[in-house]
N, C-alpha and C positions, 0 to 999 in steps of 0.2 A: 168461087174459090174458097168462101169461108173466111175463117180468121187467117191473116196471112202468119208466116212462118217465117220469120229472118233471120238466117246464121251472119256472124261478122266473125271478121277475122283479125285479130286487133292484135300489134306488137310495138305501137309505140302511143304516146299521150295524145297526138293530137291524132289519132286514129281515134283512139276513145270518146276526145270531145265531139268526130262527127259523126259516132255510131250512139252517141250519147244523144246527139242534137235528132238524128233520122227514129229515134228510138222511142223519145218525146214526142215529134210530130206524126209521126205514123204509129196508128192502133195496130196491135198483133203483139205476136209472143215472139221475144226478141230474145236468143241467145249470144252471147259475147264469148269466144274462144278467146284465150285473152294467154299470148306469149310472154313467159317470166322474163324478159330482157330488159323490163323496168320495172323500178317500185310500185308496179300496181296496187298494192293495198292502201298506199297514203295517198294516191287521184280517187280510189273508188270511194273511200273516206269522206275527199274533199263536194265528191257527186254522190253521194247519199241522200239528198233530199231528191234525187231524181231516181232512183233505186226503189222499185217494190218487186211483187212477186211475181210478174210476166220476166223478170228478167233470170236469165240464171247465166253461171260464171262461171267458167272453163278453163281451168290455167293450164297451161302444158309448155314442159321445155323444150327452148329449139334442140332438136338434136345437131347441135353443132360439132362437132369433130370428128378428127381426121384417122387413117390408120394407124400413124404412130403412136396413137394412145389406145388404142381400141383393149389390147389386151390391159392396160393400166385402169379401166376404165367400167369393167362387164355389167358391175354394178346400175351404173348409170344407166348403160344399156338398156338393161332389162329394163329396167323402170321406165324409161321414153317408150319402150318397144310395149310395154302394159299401156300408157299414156295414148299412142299412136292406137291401138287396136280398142278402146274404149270411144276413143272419137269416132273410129270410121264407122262402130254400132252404134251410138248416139248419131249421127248423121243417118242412117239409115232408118233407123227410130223416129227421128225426127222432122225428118221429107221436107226438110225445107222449103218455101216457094222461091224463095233468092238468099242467096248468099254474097254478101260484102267484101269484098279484099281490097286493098289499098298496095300488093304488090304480087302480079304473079309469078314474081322469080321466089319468093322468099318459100321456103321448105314449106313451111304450116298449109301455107297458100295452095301450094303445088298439090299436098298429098289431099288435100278435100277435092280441090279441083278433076283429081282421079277417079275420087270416090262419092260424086255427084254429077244429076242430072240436072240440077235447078238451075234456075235462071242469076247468071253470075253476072255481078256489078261493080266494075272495076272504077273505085273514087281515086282520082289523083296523091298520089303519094308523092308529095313537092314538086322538086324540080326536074324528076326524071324524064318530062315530057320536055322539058325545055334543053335538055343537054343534047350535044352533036360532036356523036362520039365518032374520030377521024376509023376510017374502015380497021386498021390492023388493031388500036384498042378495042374495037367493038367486039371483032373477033376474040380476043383473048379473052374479054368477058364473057364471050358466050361457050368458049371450051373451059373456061373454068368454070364456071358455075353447072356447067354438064357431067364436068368429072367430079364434082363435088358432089353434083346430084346420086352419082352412080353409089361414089362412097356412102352416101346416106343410104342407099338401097342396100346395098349389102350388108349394111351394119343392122340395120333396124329388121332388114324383111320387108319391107311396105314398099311398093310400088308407090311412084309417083309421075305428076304429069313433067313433060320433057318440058325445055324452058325452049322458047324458039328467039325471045325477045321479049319485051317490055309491052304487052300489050297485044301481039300476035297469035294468041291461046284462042282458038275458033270458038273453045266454050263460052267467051265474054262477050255476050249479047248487047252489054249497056258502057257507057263509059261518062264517067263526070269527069270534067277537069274544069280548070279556072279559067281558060282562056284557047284559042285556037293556037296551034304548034303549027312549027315548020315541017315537023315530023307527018305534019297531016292527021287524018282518021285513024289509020293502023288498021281499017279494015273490017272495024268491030260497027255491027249492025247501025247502034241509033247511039251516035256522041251529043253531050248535051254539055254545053259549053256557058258559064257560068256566066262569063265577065266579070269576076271578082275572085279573089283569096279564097279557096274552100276552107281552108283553118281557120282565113280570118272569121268567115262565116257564121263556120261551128261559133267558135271562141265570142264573137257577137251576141248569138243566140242564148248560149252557156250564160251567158256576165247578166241576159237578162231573168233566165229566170233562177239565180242562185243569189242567197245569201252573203252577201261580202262580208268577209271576216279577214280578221286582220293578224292568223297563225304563219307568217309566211315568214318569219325569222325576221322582221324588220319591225321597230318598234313602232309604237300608236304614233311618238312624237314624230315620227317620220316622214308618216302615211303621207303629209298634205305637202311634202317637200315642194319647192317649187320647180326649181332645175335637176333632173335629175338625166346623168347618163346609164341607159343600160346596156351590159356589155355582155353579148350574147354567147356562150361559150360552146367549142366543137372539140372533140378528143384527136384533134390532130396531131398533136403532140407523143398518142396512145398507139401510133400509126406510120408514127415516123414521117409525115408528111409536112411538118410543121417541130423545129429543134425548142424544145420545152423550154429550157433556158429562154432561148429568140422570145417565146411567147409570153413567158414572167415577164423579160424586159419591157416588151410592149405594153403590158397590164401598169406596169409601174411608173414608166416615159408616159401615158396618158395620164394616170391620177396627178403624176410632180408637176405636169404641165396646167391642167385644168383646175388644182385644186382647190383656187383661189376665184373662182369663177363660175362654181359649180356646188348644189349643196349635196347631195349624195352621188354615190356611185355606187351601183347596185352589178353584179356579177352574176348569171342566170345559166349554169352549169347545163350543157346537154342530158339527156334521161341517160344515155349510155356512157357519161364523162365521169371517169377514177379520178375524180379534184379532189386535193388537198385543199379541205376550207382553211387552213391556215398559211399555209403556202400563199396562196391568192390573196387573203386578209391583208397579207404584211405588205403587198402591193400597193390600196390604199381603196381597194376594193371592198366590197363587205356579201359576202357570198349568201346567192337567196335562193332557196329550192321549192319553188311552191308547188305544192301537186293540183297543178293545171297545167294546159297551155303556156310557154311565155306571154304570145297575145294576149290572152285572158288577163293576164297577171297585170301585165303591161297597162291595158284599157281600164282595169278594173280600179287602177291604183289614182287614176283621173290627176296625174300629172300635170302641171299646166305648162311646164317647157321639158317636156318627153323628148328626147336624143337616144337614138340605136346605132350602136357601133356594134361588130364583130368581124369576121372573117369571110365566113361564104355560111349563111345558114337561110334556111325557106324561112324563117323567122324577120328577115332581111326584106325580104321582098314582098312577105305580106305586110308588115306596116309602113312601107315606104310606100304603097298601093293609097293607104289613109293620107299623104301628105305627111307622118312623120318626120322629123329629120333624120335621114339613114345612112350611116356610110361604112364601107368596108374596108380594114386597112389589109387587105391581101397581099396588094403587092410589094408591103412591105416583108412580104417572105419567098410570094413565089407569083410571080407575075400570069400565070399559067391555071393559076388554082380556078379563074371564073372562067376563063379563054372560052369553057366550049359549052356557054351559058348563050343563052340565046339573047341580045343585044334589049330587044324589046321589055326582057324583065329586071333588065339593069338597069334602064333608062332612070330611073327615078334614084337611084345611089349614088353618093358621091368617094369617090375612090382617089381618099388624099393621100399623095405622095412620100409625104413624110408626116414628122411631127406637128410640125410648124403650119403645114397646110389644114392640119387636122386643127388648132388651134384657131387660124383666120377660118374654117366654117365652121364654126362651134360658135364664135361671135356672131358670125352672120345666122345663125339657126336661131339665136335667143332673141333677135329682134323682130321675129312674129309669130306669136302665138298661132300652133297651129289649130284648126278648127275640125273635127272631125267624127263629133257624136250624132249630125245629122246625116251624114255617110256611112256611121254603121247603124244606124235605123234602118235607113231603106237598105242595106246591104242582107242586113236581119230577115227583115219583112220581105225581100224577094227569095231570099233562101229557104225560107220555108214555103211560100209557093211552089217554087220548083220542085223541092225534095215531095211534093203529092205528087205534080203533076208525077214525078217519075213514075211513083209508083203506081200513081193511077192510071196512067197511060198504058204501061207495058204487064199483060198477063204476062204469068210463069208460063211456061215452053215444057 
């Protein structure tokens, strides 16, 4: 086969840490397509000691929108439609042996998928293996994102691959996930099931071989807090799925509640969340954006009484995986929001009811240090076993 050849297809941070993490471990020329829908330049920044010149960097914007703008818009157009036809000849140029994706609904994903034969390796992109969408939502997701697919055809030019579902793309010969689904195989050749966090994984691997620095908006005197809450943040609010006000309140009812019992409260905005840092500050919060992973951030900051509160985020459930202490105040908004969350990867969260409940486990969390740097040793150290055997195992096709 020669030196191998690996396209990735990257659109969010902790996509980055485990094409970052596969990119280290495995020798070859690694290219990263890398979707502007987050701050890319201040994570590539933060991963620059892992940065030389097998790798090269691909930004290109989703072509997100719709008809109603098309004519407001040509501009853009043109420039995604230059974007879109420079990739599909850089792929072809570049003959990849595998190509990485982390979702095959998302656009980027779809049009390589069209315009390649290589050997496609589908890594778990959260929780979408775990969800159990009732028949008529599933539906409606698969005629929208079909007529969305078409409007991107028409706008751009560029053929893409049809969406069938999460995972049911015949081109996808390999699959990682964390864990065995209810959903089953889906069908795809050789599934290779982790039994751990892939983020967490990544973010494990990351923490050991980078530099700890301390630019993350939080100061030195900080660093070694003892108790600290982090409160994981999702643009629900951005979405109308969650009433913003609601969600201040909630940010604000935990700081006035804890804040006598707790020495920071730290607030870890999602890659795609429009947060007001000052908005959120005046809660009682102190708003941190690191370019990393949360995990990473999280592990790296070697907390000795770590607490994870938020809503519904994969960030939940992989350090609840460690023994953290995790809980999700959902159903203080919408009882419905985890519903179709698969039982097994909640198991380990605690989902208090109100305030008060959140307060009596908050006390119960601080009286035992959790333990959990020999669990991401071995969590590390099998992750990179697997990620060869992968690739050792399975020739390109």
């Amino acid at each position: 086969m020669g030196r191998l050849r690996i396209l990735h297809i990257v659109f969010r941070p902790s996509h980055l840490a485990v094409s970052l993490s596969v990119s280290s471990i495995i020798k070859g020329k690694h290219v990263f397509v890398i979707s502007d829908e987050f701050e890319y330049k201040e994570y590539l920044q933060t991963y620059r000691d892992l940065l030389d010149n097998i790798y090269t960097f691909k930004v290109l914007s989703k072509p997100d929108f719709s008809l109603k703008i098309f004519f407001f818009e040509l501009k853009k157009i043109a420039h995604i439609r230059k974007e879109i036809s420079r990739l599909i000849g850089f792929i072809n140029s570049f003959s990849p042996h595998y190509v990485v994706i982390y979702s095959d609904e998302h656009i980027l994903s779809r049009i390589v998928l069209k315009h390649t034969e290589s050997t496609i390796l589908l890594i778990e992109d959260g929780l979408i293996l775990y969800r159990k969408y009732p028949l008529l939502k599933g539906m409606k997701r698969w005629l929208h994102e079909n007529t969305r697919n078409t409007v991107w055809q028409l706008i751009t030019l560029v053929s893409t691959e049809f969406w069938w579902g999460y995972g049911r793309n015949k081109k996808i010969k390999i699959l990682v996930r964390s864990f065995r689904s209810e959903r089953g195989t889906l069908k795809i050749p050789n599934v290779i099931e982790l039994e751990y966090p892939v983020f967490l994984a990544a973010a494990s691997y990351l923490s050991k071989l980078m530099i700890k620095n301390s630019n993350d908006g939080v100061s030195e005197s900080k660093q070694c807090s003892e108790r600290v809450i982090y409160f994981i943040g999702q643009p629900f609010y951005q979405h109308s799925i969650v009433d913003e006000k609601s969600y201040l309140d909630a940010l604000n009812g935990i700081a006035e509640k804890l804040k006598n019992i707790v020495d920071e409260l730290v607030y870890i905005p999602h890659p795609t969340e429009k947060i007001v840092d000052k908005t959120v500050n005046n809660t009682g919060f102190t708003v941190v954006k690191p370019a990393r992973t949360a995990e990473q951030f999280i592990l790296e900051r070697e907390t000795k009484f770590p607490v994870v509160i938020g809503i519904n985020s994969t960030v939940l459930y992989n350090v609840s995986f460690l023994g953290i202490p995790t809980a999700s105040i959902s159903t203080w908004f919408n009882p419905n929001l985890v519903a179709e969350i698969e039982q097994r990867v909640l198991s380990k969260i605690c989902f208090p009811s109100n305030i008060d409940d959140l307060e009596d486990w908050y006390c119960n969390a601080l009286e035992r240090e959790p333990k959990f740097k020999e669990k991401i040793s071995l969590i590390s150290g099998n992750f990179v076993e697997r990620i060869r055997e992968i690739f050792g195992q399975y020739s390109a096709q």
